[in-house]
N, C-alpha and C positions, 0 to 999 in steps of 0.2 A: 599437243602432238600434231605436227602437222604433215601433210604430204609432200614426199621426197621426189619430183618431175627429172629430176638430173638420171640419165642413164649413163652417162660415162663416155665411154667409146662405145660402148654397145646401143647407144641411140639412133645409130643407123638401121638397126635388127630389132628394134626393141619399138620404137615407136609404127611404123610400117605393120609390125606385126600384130601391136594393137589395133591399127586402123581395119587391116583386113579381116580380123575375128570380129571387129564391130559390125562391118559392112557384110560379112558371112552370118550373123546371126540376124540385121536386117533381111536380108534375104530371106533366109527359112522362116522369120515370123509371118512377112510379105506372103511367102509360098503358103502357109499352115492357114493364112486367113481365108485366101483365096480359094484353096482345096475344100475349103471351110462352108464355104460360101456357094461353091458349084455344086457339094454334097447337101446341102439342106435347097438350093432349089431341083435338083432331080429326085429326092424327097417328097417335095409338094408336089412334081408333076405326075409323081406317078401315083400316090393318093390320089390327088384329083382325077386320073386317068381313073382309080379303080372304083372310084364315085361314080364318076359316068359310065365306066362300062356297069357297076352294078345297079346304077338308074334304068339302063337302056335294055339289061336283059329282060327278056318275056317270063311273067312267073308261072310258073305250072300251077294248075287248079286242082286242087285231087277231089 
């Protein structure tokens, strides 16, 4: 069984439109790593942020 490439007349609409769903799911994977990527270092910053501030606060003595 092999694959059928020939669209006919509709290879005008047909190929293009495969190009642009590729290059659209490019993108959102692109976009989903990146969001990916900026959400786990604002993550680490701000843990570390709550390290240091809870290093730096003064302990009350009872």
């Amino acid at each position: 069984m092999g694959l059928d490439f020939a669209a006919g007349n509709y290879a005008a609409y047909v190929w293009p439109s495969y190009a642009l769903t590729a290059l659209i799911f490019a993108v959102l994977i692109i976009d989903s790593l990146a969001r990916a990527r900026r959400w786990k270092k604002a993550v680490e910053t701000r843990e570390r942020e709550a390290r240091e501030a809870g290093a730096a606060a003064p302990e009350d003595e009872a």
